[in-house]
N, C-alpha and C positions, 0 to 999 in steps of 0.2 A: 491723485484722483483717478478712478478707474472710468473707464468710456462711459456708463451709467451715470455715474454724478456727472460730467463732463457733457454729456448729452441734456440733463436736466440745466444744467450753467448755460447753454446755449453753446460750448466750447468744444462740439463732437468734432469726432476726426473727418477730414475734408471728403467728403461723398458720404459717409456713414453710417448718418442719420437723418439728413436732413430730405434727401429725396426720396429714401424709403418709408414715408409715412404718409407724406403728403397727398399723395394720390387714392392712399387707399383708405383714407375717414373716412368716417362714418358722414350719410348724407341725410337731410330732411325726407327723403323720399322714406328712407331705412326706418327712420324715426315716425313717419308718420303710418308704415305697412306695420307694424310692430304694436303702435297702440291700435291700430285699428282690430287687430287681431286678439291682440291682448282684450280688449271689449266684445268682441266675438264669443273668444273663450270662456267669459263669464257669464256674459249674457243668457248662452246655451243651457248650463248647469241650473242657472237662476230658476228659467223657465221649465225645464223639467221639475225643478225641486215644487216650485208655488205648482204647476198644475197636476201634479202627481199620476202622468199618465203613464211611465216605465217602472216595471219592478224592479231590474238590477240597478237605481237609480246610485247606490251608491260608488259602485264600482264604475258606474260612466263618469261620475265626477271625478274619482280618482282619476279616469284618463284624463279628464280636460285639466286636473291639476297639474299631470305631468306635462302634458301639450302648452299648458301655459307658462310653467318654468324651463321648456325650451325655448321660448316665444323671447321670455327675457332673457336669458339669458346667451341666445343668438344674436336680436335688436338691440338690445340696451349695454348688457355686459359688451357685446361685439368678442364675447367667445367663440374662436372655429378654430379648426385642424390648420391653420398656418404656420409657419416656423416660431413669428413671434409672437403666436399666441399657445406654442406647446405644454411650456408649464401651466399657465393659467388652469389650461385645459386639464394637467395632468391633474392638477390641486384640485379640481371643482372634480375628476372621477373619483377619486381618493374621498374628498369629504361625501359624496354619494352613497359611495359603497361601505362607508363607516356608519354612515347613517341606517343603510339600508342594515346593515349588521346589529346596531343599535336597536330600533326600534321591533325590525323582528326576533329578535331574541328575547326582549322585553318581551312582546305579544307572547312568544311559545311559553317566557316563565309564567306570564300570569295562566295563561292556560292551563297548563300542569299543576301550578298551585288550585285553582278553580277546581278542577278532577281531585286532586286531593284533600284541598279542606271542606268541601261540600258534601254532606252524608247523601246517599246517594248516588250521587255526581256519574259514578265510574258503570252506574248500573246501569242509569238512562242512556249511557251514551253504546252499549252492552259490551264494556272492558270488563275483565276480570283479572285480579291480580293473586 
């Protein structure tokens, strides 16, 4: 068994794992700043959206989305720069930045496709090719 499974058995090695974790759980207080904020975060966006008083209304939401997937994922996941939370950390920028490569790449094809299958398209925007 490697220390990992042996820490899961309850069989870590003598100091290893058992006092390094204990102190530093996660507490109700953590839990409860977290949803309250988490309900913040929404709330806000809500109220903009039903009262339609902001024109950049959607790019604020996009901020309170990211504010709010740090929310959880600080509170809940209990993701941070710690040692033994380094991979986590590492996995969650990695699937970010995959994302972030995904989805904008997506957006530029469809765009370019847009400019080019649209008659048109290339003149309103004043490209010429």
């Amino acid at each position: 068994m490697n220390v990992a499974n042996e820490a899961v058995a309850g069989h870590a090695p003598h100091g290893a794992y058992h006092g390094a974790h204990a102190a530093h759980g996660p507490t109700q207080k953590q839990y409860v700043v977290g949803f309250a904020l988490a309900i913040i975060l929404t709330l806000i966006p809500f109220t903009l959206v039903m009262s339609h008083t902001v024109a950049a209304t959607p790019v604020l939401i996009a901020g309170f989305a990211l504010a709010q997937i740090l929310v959880h994922v600080v509170y809940f996941l209990h993701v941070n720069t710690s040692e033994e939370q380094r991979w986590n950390l590492m996995a969650l920028l990695y699937t970010a930045v995959m994302v972030f490569i995904v989805l904008g790449g997506s957006l530029w094809i469809m765009h370019h496709l847009y400019l080019n299958m649209v008659p048109g398209a290339m003149h309103m925007h004043g490209r010429m090719s």
